[in-house]
C-alpha positions as CSV (number, residue, x, y, z in Angstrom):
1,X,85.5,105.3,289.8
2,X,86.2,107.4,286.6
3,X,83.4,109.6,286.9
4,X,84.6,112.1,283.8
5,X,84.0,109.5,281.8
6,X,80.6,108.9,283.2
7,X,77.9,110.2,280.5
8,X,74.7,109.1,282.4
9,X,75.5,111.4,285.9
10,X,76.0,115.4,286.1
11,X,79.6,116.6,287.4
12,X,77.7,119.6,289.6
13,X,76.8,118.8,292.7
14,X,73.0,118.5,293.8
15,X,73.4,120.5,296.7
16,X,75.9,122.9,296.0
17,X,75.9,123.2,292.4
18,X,79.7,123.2,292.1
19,X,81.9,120.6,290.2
20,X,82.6,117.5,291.7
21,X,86.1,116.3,291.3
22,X,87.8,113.2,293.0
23,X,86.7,109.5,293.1
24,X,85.9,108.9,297.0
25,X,82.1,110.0,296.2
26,X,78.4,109.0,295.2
27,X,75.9,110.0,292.3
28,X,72.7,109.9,293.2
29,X,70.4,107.0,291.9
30,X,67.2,110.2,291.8
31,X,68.8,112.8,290.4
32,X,72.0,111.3,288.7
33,X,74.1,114.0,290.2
34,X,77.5,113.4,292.0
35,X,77.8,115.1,295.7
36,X,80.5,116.1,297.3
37,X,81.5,114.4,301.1
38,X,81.1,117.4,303.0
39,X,77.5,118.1,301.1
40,X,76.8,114.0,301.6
41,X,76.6,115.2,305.5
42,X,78.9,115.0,308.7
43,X,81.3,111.5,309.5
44,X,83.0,111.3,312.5
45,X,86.0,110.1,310.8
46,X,87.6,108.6,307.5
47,X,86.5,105.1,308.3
48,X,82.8,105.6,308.6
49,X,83.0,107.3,305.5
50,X,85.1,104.7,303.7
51,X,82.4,102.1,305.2
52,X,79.2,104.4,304.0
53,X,80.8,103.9,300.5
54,X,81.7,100.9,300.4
55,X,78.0,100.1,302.0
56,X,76.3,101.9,298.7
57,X,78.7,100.6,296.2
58,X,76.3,98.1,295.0
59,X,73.3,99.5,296.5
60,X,70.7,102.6,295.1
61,X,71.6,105.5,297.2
62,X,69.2,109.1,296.9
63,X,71.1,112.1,297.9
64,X,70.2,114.9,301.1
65,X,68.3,116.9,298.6
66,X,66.2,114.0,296.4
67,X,65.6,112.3,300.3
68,X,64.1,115.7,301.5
69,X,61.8,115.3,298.8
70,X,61.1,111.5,299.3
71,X,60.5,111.8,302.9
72,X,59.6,115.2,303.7
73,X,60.6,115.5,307.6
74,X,64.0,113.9,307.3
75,X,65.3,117.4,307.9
76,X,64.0,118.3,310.8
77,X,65.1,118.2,314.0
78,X,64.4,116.0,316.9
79,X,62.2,118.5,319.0
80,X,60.8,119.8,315.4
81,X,59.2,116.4,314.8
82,X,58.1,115.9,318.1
83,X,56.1,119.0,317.5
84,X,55.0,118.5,314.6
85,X,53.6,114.6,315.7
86,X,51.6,117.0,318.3
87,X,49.8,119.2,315.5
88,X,48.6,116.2,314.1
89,X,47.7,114.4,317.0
90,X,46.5,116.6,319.5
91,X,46.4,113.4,322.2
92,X,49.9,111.1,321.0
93,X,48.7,107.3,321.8
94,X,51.9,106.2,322.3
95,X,54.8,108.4,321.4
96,X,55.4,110.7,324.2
97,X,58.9,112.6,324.3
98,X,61.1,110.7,326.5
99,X,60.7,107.7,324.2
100,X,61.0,109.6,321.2
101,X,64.3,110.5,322.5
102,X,65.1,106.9,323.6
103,X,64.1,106.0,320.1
104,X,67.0,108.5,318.5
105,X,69.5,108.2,320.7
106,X,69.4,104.4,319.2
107,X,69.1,105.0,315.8
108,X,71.7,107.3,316.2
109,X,74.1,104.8,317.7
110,X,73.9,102.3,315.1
111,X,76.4,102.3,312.5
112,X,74.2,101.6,309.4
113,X,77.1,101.1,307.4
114,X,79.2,98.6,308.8
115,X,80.4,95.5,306.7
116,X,81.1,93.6,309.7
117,X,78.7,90.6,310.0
118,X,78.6,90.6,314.1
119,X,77.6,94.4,313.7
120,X,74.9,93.9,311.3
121,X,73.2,91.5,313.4
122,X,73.3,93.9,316.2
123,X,72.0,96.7,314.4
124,X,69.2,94.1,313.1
125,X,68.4,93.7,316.3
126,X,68.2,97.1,317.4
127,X,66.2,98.3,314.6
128,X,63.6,95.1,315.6
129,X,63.8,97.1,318.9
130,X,62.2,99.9,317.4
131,X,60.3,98.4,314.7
132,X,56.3,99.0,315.0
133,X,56.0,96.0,312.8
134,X,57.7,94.2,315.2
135,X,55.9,95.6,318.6
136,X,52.5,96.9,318.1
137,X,50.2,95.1,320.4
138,X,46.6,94.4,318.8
139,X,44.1,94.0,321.1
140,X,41.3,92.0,320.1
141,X,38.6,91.4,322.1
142,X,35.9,90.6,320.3
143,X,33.3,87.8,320.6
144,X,30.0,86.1,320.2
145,X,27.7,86.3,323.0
146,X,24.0,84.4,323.5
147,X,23.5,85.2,327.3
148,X,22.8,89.0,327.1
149,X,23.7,89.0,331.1
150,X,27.1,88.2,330.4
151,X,27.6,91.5,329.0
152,X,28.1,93.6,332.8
153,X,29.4,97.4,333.2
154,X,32.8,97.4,334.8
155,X,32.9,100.8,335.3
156,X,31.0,104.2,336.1
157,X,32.8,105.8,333.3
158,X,32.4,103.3,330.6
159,X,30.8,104.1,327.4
160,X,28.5,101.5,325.7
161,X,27.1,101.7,322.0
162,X,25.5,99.0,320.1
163,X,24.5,99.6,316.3
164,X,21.4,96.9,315.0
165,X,20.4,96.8,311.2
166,X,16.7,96.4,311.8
167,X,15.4,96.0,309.1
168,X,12.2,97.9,309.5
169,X,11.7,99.7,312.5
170,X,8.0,99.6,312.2
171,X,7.9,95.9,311.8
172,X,10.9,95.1,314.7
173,X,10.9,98.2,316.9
174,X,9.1,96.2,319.5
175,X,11.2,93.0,318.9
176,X,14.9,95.5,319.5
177,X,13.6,97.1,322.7
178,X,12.6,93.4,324.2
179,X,16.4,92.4,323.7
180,X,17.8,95.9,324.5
181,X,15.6,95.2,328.0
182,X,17.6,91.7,328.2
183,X,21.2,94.0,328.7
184,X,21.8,94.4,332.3
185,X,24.4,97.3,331.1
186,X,23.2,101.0,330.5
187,X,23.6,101.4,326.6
188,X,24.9,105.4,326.0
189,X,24.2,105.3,322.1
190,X,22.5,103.6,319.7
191,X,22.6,103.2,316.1
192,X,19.7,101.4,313.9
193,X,20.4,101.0,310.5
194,X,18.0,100.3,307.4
195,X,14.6,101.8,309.2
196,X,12.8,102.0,306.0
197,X,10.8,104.8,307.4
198,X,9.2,107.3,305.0
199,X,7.5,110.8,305.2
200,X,4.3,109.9,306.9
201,X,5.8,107.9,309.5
202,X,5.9,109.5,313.3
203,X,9.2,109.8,314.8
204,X,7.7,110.2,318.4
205,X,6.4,106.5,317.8
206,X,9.8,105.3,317.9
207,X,11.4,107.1,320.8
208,X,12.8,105.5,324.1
209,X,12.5,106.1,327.7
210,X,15.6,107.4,329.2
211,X,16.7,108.4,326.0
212,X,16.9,111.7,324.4
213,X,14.4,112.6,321.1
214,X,16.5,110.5,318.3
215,X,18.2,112.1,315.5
216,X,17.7,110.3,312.2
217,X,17.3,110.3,308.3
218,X,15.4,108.9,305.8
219,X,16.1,108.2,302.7
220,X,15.9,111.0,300.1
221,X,12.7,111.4,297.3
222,X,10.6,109.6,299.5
223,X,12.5,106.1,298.4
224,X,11.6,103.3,300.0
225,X,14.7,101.2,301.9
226,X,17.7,102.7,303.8
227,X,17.1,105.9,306.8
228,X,19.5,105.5,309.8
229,X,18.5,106.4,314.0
230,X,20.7,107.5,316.4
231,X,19.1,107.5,320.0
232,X,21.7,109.3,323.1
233,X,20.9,107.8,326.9
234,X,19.5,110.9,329.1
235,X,22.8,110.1,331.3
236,X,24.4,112.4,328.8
237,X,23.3,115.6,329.1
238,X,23.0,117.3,325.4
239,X,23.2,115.8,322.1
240,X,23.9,118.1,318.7
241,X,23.2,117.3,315.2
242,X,26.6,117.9,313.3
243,X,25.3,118.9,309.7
244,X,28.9,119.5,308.5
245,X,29.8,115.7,309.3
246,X,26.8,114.5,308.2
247,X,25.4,113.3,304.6
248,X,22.1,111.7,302.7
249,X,21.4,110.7,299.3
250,X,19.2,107.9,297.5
251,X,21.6,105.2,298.2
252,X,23.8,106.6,301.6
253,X,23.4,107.8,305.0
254,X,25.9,109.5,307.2
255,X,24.3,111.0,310.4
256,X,26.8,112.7,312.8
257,X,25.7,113.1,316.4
258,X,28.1,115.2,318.7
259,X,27.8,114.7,322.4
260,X,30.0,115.6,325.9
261,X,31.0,112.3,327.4
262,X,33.5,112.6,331.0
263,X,34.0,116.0,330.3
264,X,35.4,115.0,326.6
265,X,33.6,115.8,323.0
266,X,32.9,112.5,321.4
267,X,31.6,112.3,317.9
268,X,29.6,109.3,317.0
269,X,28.7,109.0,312.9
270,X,26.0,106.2,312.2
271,X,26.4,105.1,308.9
272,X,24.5,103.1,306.2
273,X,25.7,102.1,302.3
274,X,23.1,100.5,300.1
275,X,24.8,97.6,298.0
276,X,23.1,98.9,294.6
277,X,25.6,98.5,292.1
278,X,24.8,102.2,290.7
279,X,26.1,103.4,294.2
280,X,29.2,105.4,293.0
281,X,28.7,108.2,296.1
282,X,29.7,106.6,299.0
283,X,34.0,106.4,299.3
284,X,34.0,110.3,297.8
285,X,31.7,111.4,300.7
286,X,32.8,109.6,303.3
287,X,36.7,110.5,303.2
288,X,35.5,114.3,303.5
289,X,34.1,113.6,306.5
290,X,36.9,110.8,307.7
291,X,39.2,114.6,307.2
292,X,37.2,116.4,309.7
293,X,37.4,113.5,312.1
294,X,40.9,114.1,312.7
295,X,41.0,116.4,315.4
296,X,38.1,114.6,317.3
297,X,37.6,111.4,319.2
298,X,35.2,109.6,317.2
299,X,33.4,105.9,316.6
300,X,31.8,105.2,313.5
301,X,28.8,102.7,313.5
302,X,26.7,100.9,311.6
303,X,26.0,99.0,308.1
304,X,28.8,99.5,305.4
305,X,28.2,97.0,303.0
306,X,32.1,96.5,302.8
307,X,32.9,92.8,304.0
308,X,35.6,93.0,305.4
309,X,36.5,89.1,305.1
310,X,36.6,89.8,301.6
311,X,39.6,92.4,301.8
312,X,41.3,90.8,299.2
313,X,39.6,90.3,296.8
314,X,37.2,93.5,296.4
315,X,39.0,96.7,295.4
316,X,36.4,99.2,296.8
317,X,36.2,97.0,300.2
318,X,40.3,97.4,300.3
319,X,40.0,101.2,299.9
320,X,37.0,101.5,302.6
321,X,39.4,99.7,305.0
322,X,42.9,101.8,303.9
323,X,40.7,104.7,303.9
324,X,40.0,104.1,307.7
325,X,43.0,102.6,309.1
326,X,45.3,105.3,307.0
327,X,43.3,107.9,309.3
328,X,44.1,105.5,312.4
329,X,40.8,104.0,313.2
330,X,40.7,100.5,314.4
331,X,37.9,98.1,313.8
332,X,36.1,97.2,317.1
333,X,33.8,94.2,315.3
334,X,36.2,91.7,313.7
335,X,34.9,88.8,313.4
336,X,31.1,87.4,311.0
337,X,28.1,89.5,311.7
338,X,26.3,87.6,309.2
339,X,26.2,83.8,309.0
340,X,24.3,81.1,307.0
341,X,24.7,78.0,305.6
342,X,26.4,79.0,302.7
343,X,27.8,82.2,303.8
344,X,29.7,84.7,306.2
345,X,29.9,88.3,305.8
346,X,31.1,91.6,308.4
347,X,29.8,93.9,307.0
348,X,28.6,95.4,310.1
349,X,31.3,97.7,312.2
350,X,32.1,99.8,314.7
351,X,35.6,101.3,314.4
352,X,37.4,103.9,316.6
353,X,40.1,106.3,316.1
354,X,40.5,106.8,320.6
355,X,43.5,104.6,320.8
356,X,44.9,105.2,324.0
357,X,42.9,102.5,326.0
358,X,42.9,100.0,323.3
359,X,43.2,97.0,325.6
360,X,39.6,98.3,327.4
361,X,37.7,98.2,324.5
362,X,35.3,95.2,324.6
363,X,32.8,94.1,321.7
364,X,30.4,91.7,321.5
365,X,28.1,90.0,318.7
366,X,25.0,89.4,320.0
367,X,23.2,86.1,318.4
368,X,20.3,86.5,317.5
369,X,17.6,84.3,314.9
């Protein structure tokens, strides 16, 4: 390649700044600079070189210093990464370090730059090997149940939650605690959305044997609609109000309740969105929470107004849902919550970021008229 007569690249190199003389070399698609072979990186030989240009001759190629920038942890080294996979996840679900290792001693096998067909295939196959897309495992559990006493404890150290829009706890408090009698299995938490109480209400009416005083909301400027409950089972010892986590405003409710499950901190958040079309508040306040969730094992519960069957085709819905699964939370609840004649919405959920027993999670929709 003539490259001094090349007027839409730079002769210096990217890395080292020096002139770039010579044809066996690459410009940079990024940066339009030329880089020398020894600044491209290490070969073990003249032939996997002459193959890695001959593999980017007709193909975009970024160079050490535009990739660093692209993908900001190509750099580092094996046990570097590994660290730094544990700073953000203080409890890896399913990276530990011998497979990491297993993982790279692959990748670094493969010769990526091969023309030869019967080599490609095998570095297809290998990288399919590897390939999340290719070998994550979704477990999905969830179905419709009618016969409460199907729904049994398995074990002593299970955790069971239910959330119920209700709709009016004055009016169907009494209606919930006849169905919640019906479960032969010890609920742990519960989250009632849309309680519609207001400021002369009693919150003592509403509380539950074997279950702690609730922590709840109402609806701000003594509006009528929305307020959220969160009752914790007296099996659990303590339960603590997290005000940091937690949010309320005329259309939104975020209540975070913080309580010591197995020896292990467990953050539950029971939330409500009205669907009033002047409700611009939610998405903002709810990813500044979904930040401080990080560090913590945490469900989320309750009445989002985001139908999630409608992904597609809603933009806010989409960004609820990257929001959560961008933060790794998986929905529990995914099939209708909400069926009628004409229609068939989930709009209720329960989502999880613990994903180290995925395959023991099981939800349930209860059927109810």
């Amino acid at each position: 390649y003539d490259y001094q007569n090349d007027f839409t690249t730079h002769n210096d190199c990217s890395l080292c700044r020096k002139n770039v003389t010579g044809s066996e070399t690459l410009s940079c698609s990024t940066c339009q600079h030329w880089v020398h072979k020894n600044c491209i990186g290490k070969f073990a030989n003249r032939i996997e070189y002459q193959n890695f240009l001959k593999y980017y001759s007709s193909r975009e190629w970024d160079c050490p210093a535009c990739t660093a920038e692209i993908l900001p942890f190509i750099e580092l080294e094996n046990e570097e990464f590994y660290m730094l996979l544990l700073d953000m996840y203080c409890e890896p679900t399913y990276l530990n370090k011998e497979n990491f290792q297993q993982i790279y001693t692959k990748l670094k096998d493969v010769d990526f730059f091969s023309s030869d067909e019967k080599t490609l295939m095998e570095n297809e196959k290998y990288m399919n090997g590897i390939d999340p897309d290719h070998n994550f495992q979704d477990y999905d559990s969830c179905d419709y149940i009618i016969d409460t006493n199907l729904i049994t404890s398995q074990s002593s150290k299970e955790l069971n939650m239910v959330t119920f829009n209700i709709r009016s706890i004055r009016k169907n408090f009494e209606n919930f605690t006849f169905l919640l009698s019906k479960l032969k299995c010890k609920v742990h938490v519960i989250c009632l959305t849309e309680t519609w109480l207001g400021p002369l209400d009693n919150i003592k009416d509403f509380e539950l044997s074997d279950y702690h005083p609730p922590l709840y909301q109402n609806r701000t400027g003594h509006m009528h609609g929305g307020g959220v409950i969160t009752y914790v089972h007296k099996d659990i010892n303590s339960q603590k109000l997290v005000k940091s986590m937690s949010f309320v405003d005329e259309f939104n409710h975020c209540l975070a309740t913080e309580v010591k499950i197995n020896n292990k901190i467990t953050t539950f958040l029971n939330i409500y969105r009205s669907p009033n079309n002047n409700n611009e508040t939610f998405i903002d306040k709810f990813e500044s929470v979904l930040e401080k969730t990080k560090s913590r094992n945490c469900y989320i519960l309750g009445d989002s107004n985001y139908n999630l069957i409608n992904l597609e085709k809603h933009d806010e819905t989409r960004h609820y849902y990257n929001l959560l699964t961008s933060a790794a939370y998986k929905p529990l609840i995914t099939k209708p919550t909400r069926i009628t004649d004409s229609s068939r919405t989930l709009i209720d959920h329960i989502w999880t970021n613990d994903l180290r027993m995925t395959s023991l999670h099981q939800s349930h929709i209860i059927i109810t008229d």
